[in-house]
PLY file of the C-alpha trace (Angstrom):
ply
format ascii 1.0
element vertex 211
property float x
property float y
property float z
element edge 210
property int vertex1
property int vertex2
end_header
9.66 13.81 -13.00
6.81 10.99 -13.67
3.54 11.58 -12.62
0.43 9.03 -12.56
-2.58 11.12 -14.77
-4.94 8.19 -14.17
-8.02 9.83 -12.90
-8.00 9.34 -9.16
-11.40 7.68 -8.90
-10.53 5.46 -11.92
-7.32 3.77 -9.43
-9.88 3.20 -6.47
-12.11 1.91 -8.72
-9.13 -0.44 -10.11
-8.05 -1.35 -6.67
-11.32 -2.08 -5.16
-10.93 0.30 -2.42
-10.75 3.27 -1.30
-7.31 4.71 -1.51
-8.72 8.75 -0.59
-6.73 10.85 -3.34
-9.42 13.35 -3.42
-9.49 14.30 -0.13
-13.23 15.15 1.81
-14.50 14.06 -1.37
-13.60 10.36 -0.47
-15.97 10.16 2.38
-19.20 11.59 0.61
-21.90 9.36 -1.48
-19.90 10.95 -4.61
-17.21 8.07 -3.83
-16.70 6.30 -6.85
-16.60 3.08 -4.94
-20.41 3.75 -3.51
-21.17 4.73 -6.65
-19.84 1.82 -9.61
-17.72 -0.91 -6.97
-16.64 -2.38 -10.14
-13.24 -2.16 -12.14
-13.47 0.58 -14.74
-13.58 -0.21 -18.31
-16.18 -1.67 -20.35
-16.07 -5.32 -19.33
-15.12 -4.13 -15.50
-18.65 -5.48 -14.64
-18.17 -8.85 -16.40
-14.30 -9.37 -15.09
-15.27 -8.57 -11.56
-17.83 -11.52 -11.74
-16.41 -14.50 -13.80
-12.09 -13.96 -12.99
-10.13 -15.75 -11.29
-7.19 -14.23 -9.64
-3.87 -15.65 -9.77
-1.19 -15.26 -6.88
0.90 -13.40 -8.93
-2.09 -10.79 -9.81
-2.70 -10.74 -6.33
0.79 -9.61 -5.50
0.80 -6.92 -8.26
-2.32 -5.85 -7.26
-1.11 -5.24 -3.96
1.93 -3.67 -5.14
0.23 -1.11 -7.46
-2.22 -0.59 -4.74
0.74 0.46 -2.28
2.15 2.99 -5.32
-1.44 4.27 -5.38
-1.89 4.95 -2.00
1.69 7.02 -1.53
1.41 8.25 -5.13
5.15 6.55 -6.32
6.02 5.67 -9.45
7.49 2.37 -10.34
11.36 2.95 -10.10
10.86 4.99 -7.00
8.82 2.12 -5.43
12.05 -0.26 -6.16
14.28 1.85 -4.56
12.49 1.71 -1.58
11.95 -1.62 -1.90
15.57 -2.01 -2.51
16.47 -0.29 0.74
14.11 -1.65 3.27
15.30 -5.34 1.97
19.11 -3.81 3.10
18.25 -2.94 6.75
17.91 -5.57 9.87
13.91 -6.46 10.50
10.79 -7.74 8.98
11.16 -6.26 5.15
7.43 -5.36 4.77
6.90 -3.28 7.57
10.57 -1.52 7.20
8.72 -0.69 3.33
5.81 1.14 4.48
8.07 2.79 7.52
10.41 4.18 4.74
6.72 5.22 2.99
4.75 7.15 5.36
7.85 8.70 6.86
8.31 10.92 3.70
7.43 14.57 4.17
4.33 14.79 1.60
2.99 12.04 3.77
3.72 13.23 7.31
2.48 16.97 6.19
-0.83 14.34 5.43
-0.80 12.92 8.28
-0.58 16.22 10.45
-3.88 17.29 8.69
-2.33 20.09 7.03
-3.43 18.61 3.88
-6.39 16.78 3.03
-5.23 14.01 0.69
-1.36 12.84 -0.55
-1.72 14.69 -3.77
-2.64 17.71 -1.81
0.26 17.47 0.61
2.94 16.68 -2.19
1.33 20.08 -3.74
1.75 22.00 -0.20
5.75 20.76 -0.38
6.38 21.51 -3.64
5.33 24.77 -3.85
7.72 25.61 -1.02
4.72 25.84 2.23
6.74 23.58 4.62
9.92 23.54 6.69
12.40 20.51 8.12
14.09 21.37 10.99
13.60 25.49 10.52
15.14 24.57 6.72
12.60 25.31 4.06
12.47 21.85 1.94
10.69 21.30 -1.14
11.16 17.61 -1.55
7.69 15.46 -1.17
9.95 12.39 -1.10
12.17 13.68 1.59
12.70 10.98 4.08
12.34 12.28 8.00
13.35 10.74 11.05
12.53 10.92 14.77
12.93 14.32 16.64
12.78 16.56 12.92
10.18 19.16 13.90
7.92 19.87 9.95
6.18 23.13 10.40
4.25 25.43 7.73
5.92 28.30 6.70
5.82 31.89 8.51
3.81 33.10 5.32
2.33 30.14 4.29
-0.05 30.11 7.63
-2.21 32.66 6.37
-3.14 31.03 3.10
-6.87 29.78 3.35
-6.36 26.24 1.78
-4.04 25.49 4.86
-5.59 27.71 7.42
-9.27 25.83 6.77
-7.62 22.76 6.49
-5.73 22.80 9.98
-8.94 23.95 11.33
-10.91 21.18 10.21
-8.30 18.28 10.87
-10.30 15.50 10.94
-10.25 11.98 9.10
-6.96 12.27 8.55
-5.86 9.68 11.39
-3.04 11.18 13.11
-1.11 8.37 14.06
0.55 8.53 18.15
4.03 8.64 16.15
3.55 12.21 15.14
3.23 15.57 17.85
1.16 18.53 16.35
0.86 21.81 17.59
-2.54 23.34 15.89
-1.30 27.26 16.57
2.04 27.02 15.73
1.36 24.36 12.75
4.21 22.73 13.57
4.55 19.00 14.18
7.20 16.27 14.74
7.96 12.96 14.47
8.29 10.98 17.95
8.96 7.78 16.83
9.03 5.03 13.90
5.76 3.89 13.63
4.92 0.31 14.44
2.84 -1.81 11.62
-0.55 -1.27 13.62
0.29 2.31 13.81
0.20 2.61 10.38
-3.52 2.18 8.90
-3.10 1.14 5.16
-5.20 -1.78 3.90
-2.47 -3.54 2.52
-0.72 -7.39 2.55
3.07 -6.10 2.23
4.24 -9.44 2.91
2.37 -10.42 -1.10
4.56 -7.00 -2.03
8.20 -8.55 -0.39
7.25 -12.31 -2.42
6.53 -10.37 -5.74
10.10 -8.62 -5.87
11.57 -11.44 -4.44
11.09 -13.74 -6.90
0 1
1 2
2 3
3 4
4 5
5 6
6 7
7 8
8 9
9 10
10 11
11 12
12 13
13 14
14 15
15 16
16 17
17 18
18 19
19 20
20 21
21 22
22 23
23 24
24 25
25 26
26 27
27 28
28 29
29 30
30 31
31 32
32 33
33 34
34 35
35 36
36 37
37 38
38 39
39 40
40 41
41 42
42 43
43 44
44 45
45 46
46 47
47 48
48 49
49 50
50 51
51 52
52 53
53 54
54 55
55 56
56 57
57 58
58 59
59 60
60 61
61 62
62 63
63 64
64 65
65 66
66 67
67 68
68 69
69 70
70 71
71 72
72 73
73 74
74 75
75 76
76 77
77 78
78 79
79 80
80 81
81 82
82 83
83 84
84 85
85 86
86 87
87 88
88 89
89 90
90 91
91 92
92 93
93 94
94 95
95 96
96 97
97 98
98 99
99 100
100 101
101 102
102 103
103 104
104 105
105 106
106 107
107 108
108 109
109 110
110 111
111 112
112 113
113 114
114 115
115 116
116 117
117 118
118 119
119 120
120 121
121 122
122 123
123 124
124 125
125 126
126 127
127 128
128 129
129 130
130 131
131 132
132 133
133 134
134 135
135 136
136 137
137 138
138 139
139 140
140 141
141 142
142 143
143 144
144 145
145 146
146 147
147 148
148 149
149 150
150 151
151 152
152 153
153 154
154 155
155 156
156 157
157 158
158 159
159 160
160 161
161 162
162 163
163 164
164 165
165 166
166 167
167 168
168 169
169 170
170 171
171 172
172 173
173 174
174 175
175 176
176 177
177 178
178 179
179 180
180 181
181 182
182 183
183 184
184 185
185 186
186 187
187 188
188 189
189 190
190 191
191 192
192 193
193 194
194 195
195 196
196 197
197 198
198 199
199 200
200 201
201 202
202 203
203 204
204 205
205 206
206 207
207 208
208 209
209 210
């Protein structure tokens, strides 16, 4: 399985924004975008201040920014891609449905974890359950009415009990139910392109692979 060892701060840095892979440390004047709101790299200062971006660099940017913010690789992203051009609707916002209703993100956005990487973590190890089903999967896709709960055992642990506890900045979205005793949530309905707060242009993502 791929993985992205780009240090986490180095990809906000890259992106211009904010994509919160570390979690509460995101939010605190340790940000590296409050600190260096530059590209990394030793001309990142100079590049930032004399380029000029193409439209094709702005697509790509947006597209790596969107495989940044989930935490996909490349092939993985096509295959989505490839899917959400398949079904009826607007392509763009079918993408980033597909996206944020995979289980690493919904365990996310249930505040049972405090960043992606920390929620794909959580799933992998085993933590959650679909539908009273223990599943391992980050990528696992959900739909509306599965019920994702933490496991019987898995309450007690103290990463996931102190996270639960302190649920906040994680913007719960009114697509997803949470119960904070039983730690179990569920997924009410598709969410809607305003309910689903990621600074990105998806249409620049839908013209890149569809050239």
């Amino acid at each position: 399985m791929g993985r992205n060892l780009e240090g986490k701060c180095r990809q906000c840095r890259r992106e211009g924004i904010r994509l919160y892979l570390k979690g509460d440390r995101c939010y605190t004047d340790k940000c590296a975008i409050e600190r260096r709101a530059y590209p990394p790299g030793e001309h990142g200062q100079t590049r930032s201040r004399h380029s000029k971006v193409s439209p094709y660099a702005q697509q790509l940017r947006e597209k790596q920014k969107a495989r940044r913010i989930y935490g996909i690789m490349e092939r993985q992203f096509r295959k989505y891609f490839a899917w959400a051009e398949r079904r009826k609707g607007v392509t763009g916002e079918i993408l980033l449905q597909l996206l944020e209703t995979r289980l690493d993100n919904v365990t996310y956005r249930l505040g049972i974890a405090p960043s992606r990487n920390a929620a794909r973590q959580i799933v992998r190890h085993g933590h959650m359950k679909v539908n009273g089903r223990k599943v391992d999967i980050p990528s696992y896709g959900l739909r509306v009415g599965d019920v994702v709960a933490v496991c019987e055992k898995s309450r007690e642990l103290s990463f996931i009990k102190d996270t639960v506890a302190n649920r906040r900045r994680t913007e719960m979205q009114e697509w997803l139910d949470f119960d904070d005793k039983a730690m179990t949530g569920r997924v009410v309905r598709v969410p809607s392109r305003e309910q689903i707060p990621v600074p990105l242009q998806e249409q620049l993502i839908v013209e890149l692979y569809s050239k």
